[in-house]
N, C-alpha and C positions, 0 to 999 in steps of 0.2 A: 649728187651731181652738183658741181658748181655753178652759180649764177652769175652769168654773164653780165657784166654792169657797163660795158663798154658802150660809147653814145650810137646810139643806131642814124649814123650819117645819112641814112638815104631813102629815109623814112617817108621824107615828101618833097624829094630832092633842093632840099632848098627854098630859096623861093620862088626857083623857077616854077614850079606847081603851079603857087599863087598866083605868080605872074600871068599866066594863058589863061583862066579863066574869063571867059567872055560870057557864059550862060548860064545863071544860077535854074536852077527847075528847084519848085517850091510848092508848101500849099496855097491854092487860092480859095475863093473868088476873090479878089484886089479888098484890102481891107484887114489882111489878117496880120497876126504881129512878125511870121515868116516871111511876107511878101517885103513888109516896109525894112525888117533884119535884113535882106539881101539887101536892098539899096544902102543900107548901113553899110554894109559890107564891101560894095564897091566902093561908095564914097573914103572908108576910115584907107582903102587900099588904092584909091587916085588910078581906079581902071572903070572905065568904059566900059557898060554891059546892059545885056538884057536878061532881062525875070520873066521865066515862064513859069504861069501858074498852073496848077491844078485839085482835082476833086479829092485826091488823097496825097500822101506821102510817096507811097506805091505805085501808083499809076503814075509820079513823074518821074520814079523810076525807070518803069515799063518803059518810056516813051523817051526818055533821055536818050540821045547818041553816044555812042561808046566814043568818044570823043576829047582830047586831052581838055579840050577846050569850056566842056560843059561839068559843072557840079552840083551836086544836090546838098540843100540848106536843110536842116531839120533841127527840133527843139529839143535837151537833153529834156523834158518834163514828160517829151510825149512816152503816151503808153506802150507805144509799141515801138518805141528806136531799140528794143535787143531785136525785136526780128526782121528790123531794116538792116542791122548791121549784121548780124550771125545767119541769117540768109542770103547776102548780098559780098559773103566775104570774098569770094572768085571776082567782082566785079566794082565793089568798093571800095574804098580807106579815109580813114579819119585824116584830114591835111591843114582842118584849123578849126579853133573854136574862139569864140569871145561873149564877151557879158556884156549887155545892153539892154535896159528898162523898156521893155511892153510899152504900147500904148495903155493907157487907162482902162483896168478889166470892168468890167459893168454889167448888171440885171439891172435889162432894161423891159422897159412895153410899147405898147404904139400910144398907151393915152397917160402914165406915167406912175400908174397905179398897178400895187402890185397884184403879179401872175397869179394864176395855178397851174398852168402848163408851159414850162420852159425847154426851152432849144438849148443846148451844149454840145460840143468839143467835149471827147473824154477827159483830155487833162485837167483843165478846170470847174469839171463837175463837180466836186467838193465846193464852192461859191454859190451854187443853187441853194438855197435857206430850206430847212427842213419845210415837212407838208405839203413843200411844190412837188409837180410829178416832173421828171427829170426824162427828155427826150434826144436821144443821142445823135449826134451830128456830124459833117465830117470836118466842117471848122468852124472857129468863132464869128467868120464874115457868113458861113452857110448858116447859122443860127440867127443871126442877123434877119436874112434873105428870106426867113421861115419866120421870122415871128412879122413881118411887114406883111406877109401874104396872108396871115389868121391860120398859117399850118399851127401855131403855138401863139398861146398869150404872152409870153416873153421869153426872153432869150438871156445867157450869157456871152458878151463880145466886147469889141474894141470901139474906141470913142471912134475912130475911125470909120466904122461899117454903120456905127448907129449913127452919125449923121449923114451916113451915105444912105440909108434907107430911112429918115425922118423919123427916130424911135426917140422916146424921152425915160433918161437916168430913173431908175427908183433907187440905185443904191449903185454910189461910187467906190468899190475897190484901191483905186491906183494903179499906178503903172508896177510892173513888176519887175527886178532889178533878174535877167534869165539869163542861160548860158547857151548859146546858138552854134550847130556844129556843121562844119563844111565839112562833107563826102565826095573828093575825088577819087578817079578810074584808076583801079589794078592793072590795067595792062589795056590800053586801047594805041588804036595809030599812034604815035607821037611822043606813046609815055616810053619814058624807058623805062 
């Protein structure tokens, strides 16, 4: 069977797509490297918008309006975007991606001294240093939110959430150079 190589014009009709996007839905709590990639996002595209966070990926699925207007942000790193995408394919599509350096990843503590029980995001649990116990989380600012409370001696997160919850560096990663992908609507009011 021959393949088709012809440009698929209507992929994401343009820019008009782009253009409507008024409502990123995203992970939260405020702090994480998803939340600050959507404001990237509108600003690199000079549109006016609001970022709604939430506890997973999924659940700002759930809770997104089928909406031409609203899209969902997600990290090509995370573990699980095949089964946001290959579950979501009736109601998603890929409409744009870009690369943009993280905030500064970090294992941090509340007193600066290193853990033995760390908070993580799946993705960057490979950053937790061997012989720590590794406690799974549902983002880097909720890892954050969890080791300020004494739920874990320290956490991996964003420079961001650690001085939004007063946590001190034991060990500076860097910013990470990632590739962030926008998921607009298959077929809602307004799309064609």
């Amino acid at each position: 069977m021959p393949i088709d190589h012809s440009p698929q014009t209507n992929l994401n009709n343009g820019f008009q797509v782009l253009d409507s996007i008024r409502v990123i839905h995203t992970l939260g709590p405020a702090g994480t490297n998803l939340a600050a990639a959507a404001a990237e996002w509108f600003s690199r595209n000079k549109i006016k918008g609001d970022i709604e966070l939430y506890e997973t990926v999924e659940s700002a699925i759930d809770h997104m309006p089928r909406d031409h207007c609203h899209a969902l942000l997600t990290c090509a790193v995370y573990p699980n975007l095949y089964n946001v995408v290959f579950n979501n394919l009736s109601r998603l599509k890929f409409i744009d991606s870009f690369i943009w350096s993280t905030f500064p990843m970090l294992l941090a503590s509340r007193d600066g001294r290193p853990p033995r029980v760390v908070s993580t995001h799946p993705a960057p649990q490979s950053l937790v240093p061997q012989g720590m116990e590794r406690v799974i989380t549902t983002s880097n600012s909720q890892a954050a939110v969890d080791c300020a409370s004494g739920k874990t001696d320290g956490c991996i997160t964003t420079m961001a959430a650690l001085e939004m919850h007063g946590l001190k560096i034991v060990e500076n990663f860097g910013p990470v150079p990632m590739v962030f992908t926008l998921h607009g609507q298959v077929a809602a009011e307004g799309v064609s």
